[in-house]
C-alpha positions as CSV (number, residue, x, y, z in Angstrom):
1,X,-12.6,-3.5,-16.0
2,X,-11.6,-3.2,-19.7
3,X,-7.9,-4.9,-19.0
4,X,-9.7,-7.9,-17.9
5,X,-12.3,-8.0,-20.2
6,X,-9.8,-7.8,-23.4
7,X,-8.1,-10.9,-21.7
8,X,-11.1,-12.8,-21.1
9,X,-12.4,-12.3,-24.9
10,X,-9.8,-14.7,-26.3
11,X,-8.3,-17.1,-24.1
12,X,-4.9,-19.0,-24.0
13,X,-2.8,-20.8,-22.0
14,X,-0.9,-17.4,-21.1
15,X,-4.0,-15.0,-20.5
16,X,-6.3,-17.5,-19.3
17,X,-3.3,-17.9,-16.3
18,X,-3.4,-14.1,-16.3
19,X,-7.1,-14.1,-15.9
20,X,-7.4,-16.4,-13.1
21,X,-4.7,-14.8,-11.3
22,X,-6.9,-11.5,-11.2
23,X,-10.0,-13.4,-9.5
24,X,-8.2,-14.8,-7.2
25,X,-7.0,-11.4,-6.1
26,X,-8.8,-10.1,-2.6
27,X,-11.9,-7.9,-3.4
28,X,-10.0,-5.0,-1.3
29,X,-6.8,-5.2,-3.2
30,X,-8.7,-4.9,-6.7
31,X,-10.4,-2.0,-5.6
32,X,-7.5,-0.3,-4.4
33,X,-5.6,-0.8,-7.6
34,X,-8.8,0.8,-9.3
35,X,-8.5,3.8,-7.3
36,X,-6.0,5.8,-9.4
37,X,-7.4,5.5,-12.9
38,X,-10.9,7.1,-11.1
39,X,-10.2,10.9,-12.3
40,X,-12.5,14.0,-12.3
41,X,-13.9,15.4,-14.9
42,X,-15.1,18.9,-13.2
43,X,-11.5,20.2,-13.0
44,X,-10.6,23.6,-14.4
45,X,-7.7,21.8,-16.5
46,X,-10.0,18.7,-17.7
47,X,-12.4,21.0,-19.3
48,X,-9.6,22.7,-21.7
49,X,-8.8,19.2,-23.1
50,X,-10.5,18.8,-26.6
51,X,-13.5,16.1,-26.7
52,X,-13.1,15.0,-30.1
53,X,-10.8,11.6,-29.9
54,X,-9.5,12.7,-33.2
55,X,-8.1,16.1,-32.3
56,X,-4.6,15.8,-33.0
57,X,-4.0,18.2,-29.8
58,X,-5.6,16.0,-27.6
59,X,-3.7,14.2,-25.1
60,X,-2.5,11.0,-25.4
61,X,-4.5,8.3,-22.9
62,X,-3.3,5.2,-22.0
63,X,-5.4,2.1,-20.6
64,X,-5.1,1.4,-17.4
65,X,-2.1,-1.2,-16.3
66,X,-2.5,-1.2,-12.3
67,X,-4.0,-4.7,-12.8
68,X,-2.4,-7.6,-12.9
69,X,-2.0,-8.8,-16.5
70,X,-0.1,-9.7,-19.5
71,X,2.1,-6.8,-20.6
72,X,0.8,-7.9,-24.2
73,X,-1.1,-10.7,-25.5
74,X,-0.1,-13.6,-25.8
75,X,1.8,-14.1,-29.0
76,X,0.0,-16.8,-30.2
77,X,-3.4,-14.1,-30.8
78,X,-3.5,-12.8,-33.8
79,X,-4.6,-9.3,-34.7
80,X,-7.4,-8.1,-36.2
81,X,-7.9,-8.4,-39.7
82,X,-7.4,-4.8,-41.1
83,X,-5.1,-3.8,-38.3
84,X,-1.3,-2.6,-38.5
85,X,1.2,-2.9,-36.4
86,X,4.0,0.0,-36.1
87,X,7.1,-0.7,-35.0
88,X,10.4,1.1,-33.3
89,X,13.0,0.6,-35.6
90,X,14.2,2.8,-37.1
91,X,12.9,5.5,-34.3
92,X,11.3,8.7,-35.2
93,X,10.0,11.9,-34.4
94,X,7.2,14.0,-35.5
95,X,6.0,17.2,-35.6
96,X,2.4,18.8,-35.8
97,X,2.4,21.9,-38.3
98,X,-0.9,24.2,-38.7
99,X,-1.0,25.5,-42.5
100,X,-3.0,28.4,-43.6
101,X,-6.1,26.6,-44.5
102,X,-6.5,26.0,-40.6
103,X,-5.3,21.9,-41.2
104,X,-3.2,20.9,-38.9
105,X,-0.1,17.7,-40.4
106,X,1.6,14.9,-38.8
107,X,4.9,15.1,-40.7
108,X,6.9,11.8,-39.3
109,X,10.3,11.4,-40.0
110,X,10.6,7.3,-39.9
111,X,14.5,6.7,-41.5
112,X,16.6,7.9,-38.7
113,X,18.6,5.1,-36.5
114,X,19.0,6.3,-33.1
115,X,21.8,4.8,-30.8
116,X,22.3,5.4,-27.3
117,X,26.1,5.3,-26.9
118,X,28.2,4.9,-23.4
119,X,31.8,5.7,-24.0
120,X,34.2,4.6,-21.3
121,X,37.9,5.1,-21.3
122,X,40.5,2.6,-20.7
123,X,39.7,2.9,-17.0
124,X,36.4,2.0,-17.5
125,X,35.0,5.5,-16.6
126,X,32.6,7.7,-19.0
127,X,33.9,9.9,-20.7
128,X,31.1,13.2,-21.3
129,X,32.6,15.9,-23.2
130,X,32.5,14.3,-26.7
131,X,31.5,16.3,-29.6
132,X,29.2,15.0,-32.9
133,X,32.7,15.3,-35.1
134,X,34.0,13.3,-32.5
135,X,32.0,9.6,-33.3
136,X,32.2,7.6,-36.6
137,X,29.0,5.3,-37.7
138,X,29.4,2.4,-40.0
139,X,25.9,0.0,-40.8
140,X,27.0,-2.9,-43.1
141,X,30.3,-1.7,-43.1
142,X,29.4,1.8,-44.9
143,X,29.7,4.7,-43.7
144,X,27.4,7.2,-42.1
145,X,26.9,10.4,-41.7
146,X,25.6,11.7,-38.5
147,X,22.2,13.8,-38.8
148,X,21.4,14.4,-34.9
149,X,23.6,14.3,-31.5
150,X,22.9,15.2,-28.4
151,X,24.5,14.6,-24.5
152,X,22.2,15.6,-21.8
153,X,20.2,13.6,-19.3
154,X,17.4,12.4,-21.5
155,X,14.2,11.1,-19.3
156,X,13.8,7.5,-20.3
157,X,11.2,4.7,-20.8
158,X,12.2,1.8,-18.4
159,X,11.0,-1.7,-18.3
160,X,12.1,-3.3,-14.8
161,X,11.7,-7.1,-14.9
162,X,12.4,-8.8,-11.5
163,X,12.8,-13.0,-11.4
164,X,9.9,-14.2,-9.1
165,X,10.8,-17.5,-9.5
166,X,10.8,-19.8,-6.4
167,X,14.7,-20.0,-6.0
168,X,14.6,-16.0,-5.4
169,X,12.4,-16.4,-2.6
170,X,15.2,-15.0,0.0
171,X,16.2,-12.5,-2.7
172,X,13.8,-10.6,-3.4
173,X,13.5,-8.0,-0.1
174,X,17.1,-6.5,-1.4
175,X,16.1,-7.0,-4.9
176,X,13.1,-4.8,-4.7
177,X,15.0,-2.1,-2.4
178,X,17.8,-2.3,-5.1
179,X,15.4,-1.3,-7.8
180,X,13.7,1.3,-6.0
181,X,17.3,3.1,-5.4
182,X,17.6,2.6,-9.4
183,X,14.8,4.6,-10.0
184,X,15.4,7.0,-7.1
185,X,18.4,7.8,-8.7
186,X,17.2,8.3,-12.2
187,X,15.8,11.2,-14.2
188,X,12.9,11.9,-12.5
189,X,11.1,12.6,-15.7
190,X,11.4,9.2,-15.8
191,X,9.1,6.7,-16.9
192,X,8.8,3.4,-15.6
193,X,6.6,-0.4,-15.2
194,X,7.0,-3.4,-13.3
195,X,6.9,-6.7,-14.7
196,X,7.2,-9.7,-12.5
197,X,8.1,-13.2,-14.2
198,X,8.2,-16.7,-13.2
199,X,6.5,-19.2,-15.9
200,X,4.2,-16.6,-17.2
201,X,5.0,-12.3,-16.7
202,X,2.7,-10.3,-15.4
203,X,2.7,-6.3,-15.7
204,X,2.3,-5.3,-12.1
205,X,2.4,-1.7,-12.7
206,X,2.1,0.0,-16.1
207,X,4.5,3.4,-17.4
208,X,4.1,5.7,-14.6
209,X,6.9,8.5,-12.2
210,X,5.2,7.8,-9.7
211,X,7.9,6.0,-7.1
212,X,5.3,5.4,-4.9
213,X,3.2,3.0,-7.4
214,X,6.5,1.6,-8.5
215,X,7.3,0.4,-5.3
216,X,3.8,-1.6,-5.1
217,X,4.4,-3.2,-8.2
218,X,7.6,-4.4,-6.8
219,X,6.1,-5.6,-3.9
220,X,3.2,-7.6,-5.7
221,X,4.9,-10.7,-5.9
222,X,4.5,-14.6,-4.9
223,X,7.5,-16.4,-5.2
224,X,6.9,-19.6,-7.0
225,X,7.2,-22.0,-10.0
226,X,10.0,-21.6,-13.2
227,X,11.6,-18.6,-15.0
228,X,10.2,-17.7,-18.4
229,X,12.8,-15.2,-19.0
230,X,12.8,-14.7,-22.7
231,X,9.2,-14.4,-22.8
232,X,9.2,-11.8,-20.7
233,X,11.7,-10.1,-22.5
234,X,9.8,-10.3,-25.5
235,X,6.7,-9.1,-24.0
236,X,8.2,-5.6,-22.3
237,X,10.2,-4.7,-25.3
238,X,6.3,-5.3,-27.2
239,X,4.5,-2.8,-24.1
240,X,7.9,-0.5,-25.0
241,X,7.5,-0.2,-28.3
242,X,3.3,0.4,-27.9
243,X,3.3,3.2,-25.1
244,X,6.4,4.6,-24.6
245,X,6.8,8.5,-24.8
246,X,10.0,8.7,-24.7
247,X,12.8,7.7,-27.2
248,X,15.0,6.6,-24.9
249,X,13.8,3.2,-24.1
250,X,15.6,0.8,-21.2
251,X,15.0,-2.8,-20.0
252,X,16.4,-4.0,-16.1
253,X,16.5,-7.8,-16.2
254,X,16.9,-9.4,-12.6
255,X,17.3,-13.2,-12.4
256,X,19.3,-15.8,-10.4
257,X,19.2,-18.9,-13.1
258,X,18.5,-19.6,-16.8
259,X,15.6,-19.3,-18.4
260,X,13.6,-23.3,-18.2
261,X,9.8,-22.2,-19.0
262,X,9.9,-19.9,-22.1
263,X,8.2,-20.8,-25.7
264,X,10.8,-18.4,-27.3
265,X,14.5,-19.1,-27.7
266,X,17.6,-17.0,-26.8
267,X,17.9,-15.8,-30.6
268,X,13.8,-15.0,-30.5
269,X,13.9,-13.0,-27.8
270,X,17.3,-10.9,-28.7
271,X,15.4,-10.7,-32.5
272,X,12.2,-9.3,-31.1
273,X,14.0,-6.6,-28.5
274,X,16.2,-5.7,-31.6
275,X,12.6,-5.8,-34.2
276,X,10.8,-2.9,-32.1
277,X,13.5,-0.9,-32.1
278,X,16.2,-1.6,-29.6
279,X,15.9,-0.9,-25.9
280,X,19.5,-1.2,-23.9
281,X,18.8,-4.0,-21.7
282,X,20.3,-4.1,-18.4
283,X,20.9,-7.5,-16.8
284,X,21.6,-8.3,-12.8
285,X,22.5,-11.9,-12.7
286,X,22.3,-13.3,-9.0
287,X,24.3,-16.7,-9.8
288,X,26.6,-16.6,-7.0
289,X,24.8,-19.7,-5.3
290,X,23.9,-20.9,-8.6
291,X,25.8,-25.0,-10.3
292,X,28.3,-24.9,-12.4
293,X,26.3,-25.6,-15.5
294,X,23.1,-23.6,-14.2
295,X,25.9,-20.6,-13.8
296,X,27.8,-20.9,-17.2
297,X,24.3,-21.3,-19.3
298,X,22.3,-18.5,-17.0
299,X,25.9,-16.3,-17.4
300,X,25.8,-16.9,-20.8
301,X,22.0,-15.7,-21.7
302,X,22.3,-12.6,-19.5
303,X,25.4,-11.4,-21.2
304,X,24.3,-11.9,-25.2
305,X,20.8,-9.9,-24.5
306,X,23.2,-7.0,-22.6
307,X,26.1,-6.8,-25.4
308,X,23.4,-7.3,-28.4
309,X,21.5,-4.2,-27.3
310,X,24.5,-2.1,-25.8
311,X,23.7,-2.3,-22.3
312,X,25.5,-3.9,-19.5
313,X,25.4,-7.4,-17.5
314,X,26.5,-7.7,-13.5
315,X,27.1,-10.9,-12.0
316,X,27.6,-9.7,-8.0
317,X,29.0,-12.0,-6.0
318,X,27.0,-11.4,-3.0
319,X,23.2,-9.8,-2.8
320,X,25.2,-7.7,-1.1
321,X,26.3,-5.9,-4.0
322,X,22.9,-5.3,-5.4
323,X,22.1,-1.6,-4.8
324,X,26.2,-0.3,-5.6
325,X,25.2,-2.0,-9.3
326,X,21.8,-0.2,-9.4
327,X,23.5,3.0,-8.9
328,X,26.0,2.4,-11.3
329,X,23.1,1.2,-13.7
330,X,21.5,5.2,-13.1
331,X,24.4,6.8,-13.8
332,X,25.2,5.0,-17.2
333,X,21.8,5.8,-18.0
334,X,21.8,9.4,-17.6
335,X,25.1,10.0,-19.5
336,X,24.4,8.1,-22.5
337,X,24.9,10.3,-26.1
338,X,22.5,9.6,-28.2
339,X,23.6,9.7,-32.0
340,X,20.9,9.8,-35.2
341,X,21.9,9.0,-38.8
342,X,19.7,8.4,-41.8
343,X,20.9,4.8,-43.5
344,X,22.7,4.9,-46.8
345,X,20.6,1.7,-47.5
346,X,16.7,1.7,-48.4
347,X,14.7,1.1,-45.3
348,X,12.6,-0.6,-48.4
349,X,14.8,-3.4,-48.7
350,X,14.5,-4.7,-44.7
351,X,16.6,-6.8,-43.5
352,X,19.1,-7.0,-40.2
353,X,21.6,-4.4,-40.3
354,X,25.2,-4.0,-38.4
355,X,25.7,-1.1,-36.5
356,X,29.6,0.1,-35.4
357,X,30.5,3.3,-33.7
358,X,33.7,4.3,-33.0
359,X,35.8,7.3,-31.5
360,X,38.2,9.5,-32.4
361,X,39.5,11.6,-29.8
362,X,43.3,12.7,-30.1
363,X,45.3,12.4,-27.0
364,X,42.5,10.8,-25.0
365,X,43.8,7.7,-25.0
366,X,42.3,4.5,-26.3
367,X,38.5,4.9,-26.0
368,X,35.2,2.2,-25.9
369,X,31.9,2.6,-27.3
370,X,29.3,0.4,-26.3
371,X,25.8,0.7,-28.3
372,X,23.7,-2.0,-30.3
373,X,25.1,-4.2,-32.8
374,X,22.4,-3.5,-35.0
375,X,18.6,-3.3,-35.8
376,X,16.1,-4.8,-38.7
377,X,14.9,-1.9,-40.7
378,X,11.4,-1.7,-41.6
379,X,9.2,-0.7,-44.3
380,X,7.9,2.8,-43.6
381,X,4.2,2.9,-42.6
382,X,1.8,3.7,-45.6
383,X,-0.1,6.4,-43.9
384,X,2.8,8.4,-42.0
385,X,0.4,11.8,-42.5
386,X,-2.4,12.2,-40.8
387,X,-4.6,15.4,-41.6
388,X,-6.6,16.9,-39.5
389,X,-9.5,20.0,-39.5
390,X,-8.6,22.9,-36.9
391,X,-11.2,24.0,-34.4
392,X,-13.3,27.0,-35.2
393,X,-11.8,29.8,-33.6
394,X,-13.8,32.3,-30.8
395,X,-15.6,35.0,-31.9
């Protein structure tokens, strides 16, 4: 079980919890979980698949994630000496050109920001026939001009993190069926993971469409002990950033109370989401039986990580009211514009960056955009080409 075994080889006090967790597990469950990842070889399709792990035509292949464990390590391991880590922000594409001396390039574009913009008129409802001349982009107060635009239903990468603290004990039946009507709802390019959290988070079920696999990682939860919410946090926008294939990246944040248990702060945790490039984070806070000052502080954190990343926060006043906000959540998803620019400012120099968008739309009325507030903009990577020699033909 290579999951286990990288957590075993460098224990701390998150992954050794993670660890134990797993062999504690029943014998029948672990097996079951195992199951999936078990693929043939002999199939027609499988044997078409290059061999070489350097191929740059070969698919990508992901560990598995069915088990129970971290979503990353633990922050306090260090990498590898030697080793680099890339990171989301700005986003980029690539593109894999053969040249006429059979070598196939990785050209990566690294310097465009990409935001995912909602825009809502005055009666809160989306507006979705905006053109690119329509939007204005300012970062540090300059200027921008738009390089990319586009309006369609995008699939997306989707983090769902579900409080499994032991106040949401009663909550978590309509909880789970809420979520499952989010995703139902979706793109169903989609792809998503499960992470449950209480004083440690545990990736329950790793990027997959399948709804069926989704719905066990919901369902693979014990109720108990505090809510390390920010950690969490931190840790899905890390497993976003690392295996997402799609540039369109979303967090889900369910909780009913502040976070009590975490190592990182509020600031940390908005910093690292915003670091790796920026997923809209959704939050469902369930505060409605929650004390005043539990309520205002809970209220409080849900709402910065939502407005600091462009997404929205819900505070229902019933459970009731769940599954209406989980559609609504789908929708705003799937008619997002998404809005590229190339920064006026040297990626080389770092640093946070403000992000505005505006507008302008004659005779429509007074119109809101809601996107990021901003990103930190990174170095590129040193080796951004990657070269590559083709196979020999067929005679």
């Amino acid at each position: 079980m290579p999951g286990l075994n990288r957590l075993m080889a460098k224990p701390t006090p998150w992954t050794r919890l993670c660890a134990a967790a797993i062999m504690l597990l029943p014998v029948p469950l672990l097996a079951a979980q195992a199951a999936p990842s078990q693929q043939s070889t002999s199939s027609p399709q499988a044997a078409t698949v290059p061999l070489n792990p350097s191929d740059p035509r070969r698919a990508e292949i992901q560990p598995s994630l069915s088990v129970d464990r971290d979503p990353v390590p633990s922050p306090d391991v260090e990498a590898p000496e030697g080793t680099t880590t890339t990171v989301n922000a700005p986003s980029h594409g690539s593109e894999l050109e053969k040249g006429k001396d059979g070598i196939y390039t990785l050209h990566e574009n690294v310097d465009e920001v990409l935001l995912s913009c909602t825009v809502i008129d005055e009666k809160g409802r989306p507006v979705e026939d905006l053109t690119r001349n329509d939007f204005r982009i300012w970062e540090d107060n300059v200027p921008q001009r738009t390089s990319s635009f586009r309006h369609q239903d995008l699939p997306v990468s989707m983090g769902i993190l579900v409080d499994n603290s032991g106040s949401m004990r009663d909550k978590r039946t309509a909880v789970n069926g809420a979520a499952m009507n989010l995703l139902r709802e979706s793109n169903p390019k989609d792809s998503a993971f499960i992470v449950n959290f209480n004083d440690r988070a545990y990736l329950d079920q790793g990027f997959t469409s399948d709804l069926v696999a989704l719905h066990k990682g919901l369902a693979h939860f014990d109720t108990r002990g505090t809510t390390a919410l920010y950690d969490a946090v931190a840790a899905s926008a890390d497993e976003l950033s690392k295996h997402a294939k799609f540039e369109k990246q979303v967090l889900l944040i369910v909780s009913d109370g502040a976070d009590n248990a975490s190592r990182l702060n509020e600031q940390e945790a908005i910093r690292r989401v915003q670091n790796l490039g920026g997923p809209v984070v959704y939050t469902i806070g369930l505060l409605y039986d929650a004390g005043p000052r539990e309520y205002e502080r809970a209220r409080e954190s849900l709402q910065s990580l939502s407005d600091d990343t462009g997404g929205i926060a819900y505070f229902p006043r019933s459970l009731g009211e769940v599954n209406t906000i989980a559609s609504e959540v789908a929708e705003d998803i799937r008619n997002q514009y998404t809005v590229g620019y190339h920064s006026t400012k040297a990626a080389s120099l770092g640093g946070y960056r403000v992000v505005h968008v505006e507008v302008y739309a004659p005779h429509r009325g007074k119109l809101t955009v809601r996107t990021r507030r901003g990103y930190y903009a990174k170095p590129a990577v040193v080796d951004q080409t990657a070269q590559r020699a083709a196979p020999p033909s067929n005679p």
